[in-house]
Structure formats: C-alpha cells, structure tokens
Steps between C-alpha positions, in 0.01 A plus 500: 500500500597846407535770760169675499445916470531469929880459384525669134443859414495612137810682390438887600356728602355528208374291239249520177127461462370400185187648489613776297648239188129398502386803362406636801289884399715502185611265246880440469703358208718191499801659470437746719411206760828289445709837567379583821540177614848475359588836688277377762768208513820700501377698708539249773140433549462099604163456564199517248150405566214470250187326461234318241247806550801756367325539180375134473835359510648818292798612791597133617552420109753802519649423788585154361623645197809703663472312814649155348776656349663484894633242727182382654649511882583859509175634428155458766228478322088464576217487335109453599227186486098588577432583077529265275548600174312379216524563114233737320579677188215740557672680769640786362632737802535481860434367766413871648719659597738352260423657166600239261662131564506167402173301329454337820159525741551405847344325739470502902664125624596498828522104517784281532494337176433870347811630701690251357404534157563877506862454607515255230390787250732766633804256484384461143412855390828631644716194397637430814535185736496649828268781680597578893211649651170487389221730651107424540376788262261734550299315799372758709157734452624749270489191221228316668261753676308393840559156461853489457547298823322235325750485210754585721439146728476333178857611346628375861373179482603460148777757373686542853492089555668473142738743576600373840557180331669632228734680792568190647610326215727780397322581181492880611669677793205675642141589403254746619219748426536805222241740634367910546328401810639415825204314640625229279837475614352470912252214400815316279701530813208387757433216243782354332871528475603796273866613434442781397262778356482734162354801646429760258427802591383509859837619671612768301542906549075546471416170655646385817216207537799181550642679749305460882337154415674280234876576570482444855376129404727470269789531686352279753498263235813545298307539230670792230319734318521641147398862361343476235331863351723706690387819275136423556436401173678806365324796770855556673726498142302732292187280388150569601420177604448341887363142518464405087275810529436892392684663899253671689561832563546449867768248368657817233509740804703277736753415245487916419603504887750257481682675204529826669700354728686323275583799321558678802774197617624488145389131481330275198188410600630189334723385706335608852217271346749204433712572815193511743369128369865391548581614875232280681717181610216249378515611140762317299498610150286843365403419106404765259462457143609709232420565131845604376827427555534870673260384713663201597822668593344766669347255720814405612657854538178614698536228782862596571414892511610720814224630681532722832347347803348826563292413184309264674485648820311717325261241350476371842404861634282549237304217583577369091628154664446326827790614811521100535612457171856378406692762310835476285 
C-alpha cells in the first residue's frame, strides 16, 4: 500500500486547476492550451488537477496531451469520478459555464462500478496509466439542491467504498471530495475516511466559510486541504464573476474595499488572494488555472510576492478577514 494524502502533499504551494482548459467563460485554442501548460511546467508547477466535467472531458484531454510528455513520478496529478461521460454528437457547447467542449453529455454516477469506470475513461482520454488522487465531484447542494444528503449517502456507500479500496490496494494515493460547499466536506469526515478535500472557493479573501468549522476538523484528522478557486471564480483578479455567477454588488463593493487597500500597501490583489489561501497550515496546495502562458507564470510570480504585514493588519482591522485567520 501506498502512503496515503495523511503522508503526501502535492508539490507546492501552488499547483494548477483545469477548469479553465475546459473552456471555462471563454473558449481557448489548442495551442494556446499546450503552452500554458508547457510554461506551466517550467515554471516549476508539479501538481495539476482536472476533471471529466472540464468541458466534457475537453481539459483532462489537454492535460494528457503535454502531461505524458514527462516522467510520470515527478508530476501529482488528480482528476474527478461522480459524471460519467457519455458520447452525443448533438452537443454542441458547454456544459455551462464552459462555453464550448468535447461532444460528450454527462451523467451523475456516484456508484462504485460508475467510479470505476470514470477513472477508466480519464486514464484513457488523457493517455495515462496512473491518476493519484481522485475526488467525489460535485456532491454537495449547490449540484444537487435540498436533497443532496441523499446523493451525498449514496456516493459514500458507493464512490467513497471504491475509493477506499482502491487506496488500499495502492491504485491511487488518496481520494476525497471536490466541492464549493463545506457542509460536504463535515458529513465526508463524520462518515467515511477522506484524505483530503478540493475546496473551491470557500476560504479565500471574500469568503472565510472553511475557516471556524472545517479546518479545525481537519487538523484533528490529518486530513489536507486543497484551494481550489482562490480568485473566486475570477471576482478578486479582474473578472466579474463569484460562484460560476454574475457578483453581486455587495460582492463588487467588498472587493472595491479590498483594492483600496491594496493600492494603498502597494500590493496585487493577486497575490494577497493567493497568499491568504496559502498561510492556513491545513491547506496544502492553492490551484488556479490560467488561459495563457502569462497567466501561468504569473501564477507563480504572484505566490512568491512581498507583502507588508501591515497589509493585513489592516485587513484584519478592517474587518475584510477574520483576526483568527492565519496570515503569510
């Protein structure tokens, strides 16, 4: 048996999530895909997660592509079961809110033998023989509405049991849940035997959510946590987007805040929002994506920025982020 994620980090602090080579808002072109994973890649980035629902299998195809080109052991690498892809030449775009992708319709499986045949796929559509962590997609109320606890219980007793197994046998290193919601995460680690968690976008500079309830249990657990959506779906790089979704403007005038004392501190909002995700001891790896290979380097650049502590003293005094909260 493999060591399991209690004893394996991914390569960090930061890593790449490949929901924006899925098309994510806006389309991107192939080429444009294999460079910024290419730069992504000298840039000294190790760990890359994707998942079937990226533009119906659209990102881990691309990932594949560049991805097999390195030694297989110096590169961490997960993916996602709970859709199961199937062909349909009548799908012409999507899924929302990826604007075009593969002509591929999913469907929700959250059972053993539909776990396994999704890693099957994803070996396949990205043409290699080896995946380290898989996360439960998507299994929490945002995907499911009131009675996600009903799917939920369902993906346990068939998804997480596969997975477990799969552990065991050394197939992958660790498995988990890829969620928004961290109502998920508590009932995974109250039920079952998670690793760790994807958790995008609820511990980040406008959503400090993770931070009193799930961490604490985490750590009592040894179980790691990844960032996934550490911009907020774009809100905190430039974008106008919070949650797959239009920002409110209660969402616009907080961020407003936060760069007024960014330019006040001579900071990138950037990296604060990077840095922040990164400082709390129970988060492992922070993954953004990127669309370009500029992107992809500036990732990398942004993580590493100085910023003064009296920065987020000020955030802190401001009330922007909790006086509990772990800072750089």
């Amino acid at each position: 048996m493999q060591d399991s994620m209690k004893h394996f980090s991914p390569p960090g602090p930061i890593g790449f999530g490949g929901a924006s080579l899925g098309n994510m808002f806006a389309a991107v072109d192939e080429a444009t895909a294999e460079a910024t994973l290419v730069v992504a890649w000298d840039a000294n980035i190790r760990y890359y997660d994707t998942a079937p629902h990226y533009g119906a299998g659209l990102s881990e195809h691309r990932f594949g592509a560049v991805l097999r080109g390195y030694p297989r052991d110096s590169f961490v690498l997960s993916t996602k079961v709970g859709r199961v892809l199937k062909p349909d030449p009548t799908v012409l775009s999507g899924p929302p809110p990826f604007e075009t992708g593969l002509p591929f319709r999913a469907e929700y499986d959250y059972s053993a033998d539909g776990t396994l045949r999704s890693i099957e796929d994803s070996l396949q559509r990205m043409g290699l023989a080896r995946i380290d962590v898989v996360y439960v997609h998507d299994i929490a109320e945002d995907a499911h509405g009131p009675a996600w606890r009903d799917r939920f219980a369902e993906a346990m007793r068939g998804a997480g049991r596969a997975l477990i197994r799969l552990r065991e046998e050394g197939v992958i290193r660790a498995w988990g849940l890829g969620v928004n919601r961290v109502e998920a995460c508590e009932a995974a680690l109250e039920q079952s035997d998670p690793d760790v968690f994807l958790l995008a976008g609820r511990y980040t500079l406008l959503d400090h959510s993770a931070l009193s309830t799930l961490f604490p249990h985490c750590a009592a657990r040894d179980v790691k946590v990844v960032i996934g959506g550490p911009f907020n779906s774009g809100l905190l790089a430039g974008g106008a987007h919070f949650d797959y979704v239009p920002a409110s403007t209660a969402l616009l005038d907080r961020r407003a805040r936060l760069l007024s004392i960014c330019e006040a501190h001579a900071v990138d909002l950037r990296a604060a929002a990077l840095q922040f995700c990164a400082a709390h001891p129970t988060v492992c790896a922070v993954i953004p994506g990127a669309k370009s290979p500029a992107k992809a380097t500036q990732n990398v650049m942004l993580i590493s920025d100085h910023i003064p502590p009296k920065f987020w003293q000020t955030l802190k005094d401001d009330h922007l982020i909790p006086l509990n909260a772990p800072i750089p």
